[in-house]
C-alpha positions in Angstrom: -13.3 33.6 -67.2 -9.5 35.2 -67.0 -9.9 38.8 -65.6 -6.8 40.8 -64.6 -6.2 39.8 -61.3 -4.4 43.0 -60.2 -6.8 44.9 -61.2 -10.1 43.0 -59.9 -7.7 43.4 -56.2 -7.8 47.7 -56.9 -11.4 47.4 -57.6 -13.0 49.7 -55.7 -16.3 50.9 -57.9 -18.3 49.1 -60.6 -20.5 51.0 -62.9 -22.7 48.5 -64.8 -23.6 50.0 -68.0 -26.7 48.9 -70.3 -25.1 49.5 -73.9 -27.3 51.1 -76.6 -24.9 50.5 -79.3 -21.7 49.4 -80.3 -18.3 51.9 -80.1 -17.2 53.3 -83.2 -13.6 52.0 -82.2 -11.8 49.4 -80.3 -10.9 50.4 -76.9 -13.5 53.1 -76.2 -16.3 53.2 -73.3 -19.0 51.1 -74.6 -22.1 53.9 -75.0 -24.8 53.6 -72.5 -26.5 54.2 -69.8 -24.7 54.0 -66.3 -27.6 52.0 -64.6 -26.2 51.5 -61.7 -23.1 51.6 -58.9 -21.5 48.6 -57.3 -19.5 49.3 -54.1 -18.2 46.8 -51.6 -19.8 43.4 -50.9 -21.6 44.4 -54.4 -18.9 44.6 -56.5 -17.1 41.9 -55.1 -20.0 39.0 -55.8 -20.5 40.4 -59.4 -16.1 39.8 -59.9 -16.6 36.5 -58.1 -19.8 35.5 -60.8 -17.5 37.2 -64.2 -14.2 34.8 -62.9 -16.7 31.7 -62.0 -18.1 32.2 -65.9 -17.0 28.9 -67.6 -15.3 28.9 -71.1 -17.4 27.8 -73.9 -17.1 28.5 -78.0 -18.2 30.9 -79.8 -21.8 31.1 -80.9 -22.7 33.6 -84.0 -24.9 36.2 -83.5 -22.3 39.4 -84.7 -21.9 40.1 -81.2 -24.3 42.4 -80.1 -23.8 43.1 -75.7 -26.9 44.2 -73.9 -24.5 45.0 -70.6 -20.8 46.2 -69.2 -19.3 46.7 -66.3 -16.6 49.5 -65.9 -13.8 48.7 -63.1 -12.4 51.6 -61.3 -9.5 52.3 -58.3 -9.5 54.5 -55.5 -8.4 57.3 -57.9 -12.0 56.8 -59.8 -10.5 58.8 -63.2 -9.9 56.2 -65.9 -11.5 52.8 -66.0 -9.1 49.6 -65.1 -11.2 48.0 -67.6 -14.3 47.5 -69.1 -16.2 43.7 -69.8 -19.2 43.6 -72.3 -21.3 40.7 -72.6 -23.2 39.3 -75.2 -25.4 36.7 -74.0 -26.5 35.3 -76.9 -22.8 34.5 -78.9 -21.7 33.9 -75.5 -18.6 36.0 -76.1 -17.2 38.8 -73.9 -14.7 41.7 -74.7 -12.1 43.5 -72.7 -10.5 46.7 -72.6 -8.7 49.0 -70.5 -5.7 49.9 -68.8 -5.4 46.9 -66.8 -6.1 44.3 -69.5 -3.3 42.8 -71.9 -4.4 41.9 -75.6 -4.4 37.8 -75.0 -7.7 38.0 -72.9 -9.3 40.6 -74.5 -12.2 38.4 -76.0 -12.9 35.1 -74.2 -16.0 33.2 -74.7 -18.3 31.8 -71.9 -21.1 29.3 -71.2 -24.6 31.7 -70.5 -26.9 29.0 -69.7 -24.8 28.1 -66.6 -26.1 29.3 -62.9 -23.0 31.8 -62.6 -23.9 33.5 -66.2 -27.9 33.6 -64.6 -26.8 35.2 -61.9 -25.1 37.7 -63.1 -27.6 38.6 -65.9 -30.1 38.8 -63.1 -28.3 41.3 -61.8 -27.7 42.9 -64.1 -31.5 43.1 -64.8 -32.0 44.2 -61.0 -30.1 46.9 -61.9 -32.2 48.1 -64.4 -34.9 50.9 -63.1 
């Protein structure tokens, strides 16, 4: 999966966010709960699994993500850009400073080990 390489280098904080519902417009914070904080070594292996996330097509389900993760710099104000996943239409969307409109929804392959392993932690993160 294509994430905005400058950005993913600024990275210095993930928040991974389990999403209650959809946004009631494009390019706003996906509503949820902040479940957890990735810093360091952390952060880095959950960018390393999103970029090793092979393409795939589109599966229908409406799109309905159970997860996000919010990218933040040093300055820790705005979000670089935000990734929701929908495991089950295997498509992911994009927003955020950082992130130009060709990306913005990409599809991936979640019965892969990289898409496993990021779900799983994603559920780890859970309390």
């Amino acid at each position: 999966m294509q994430l905005p390489a400058e950005a993913v280098a600024a990275t210095v904080l993930i928040e991974v966010v389990r999403i209650s519902a959809l946004p009631t417009e494009r390019g706003v914070p996906y509503p949820g709960r902040v479940v957890a904080h990735w810093t360091g070594s952390e952060a880095a292996e959950a960018l390393t699994l999103i970029e090793m996330l092979p393409g795939s097509e589109q599966h229908r389900c409406g799109f309905s993500p159970g997860w996000s993760i919010r990218a933040y710099e040093d300055s820790l104000d705005v979000a670089l850009f935000e990734v929701a996943f929908c495991f089950r239409c295997h498509e992911v969307r994009m927003h955020g400073t950082a992130v130009p409109p060709v990306p913005a929804t990409q599809f991936f392959d979640a019965d892969t080990p990289p898409a496993r392993a990021l779900l799983a932690l994603f559920r780890a993160a859970t309390p």
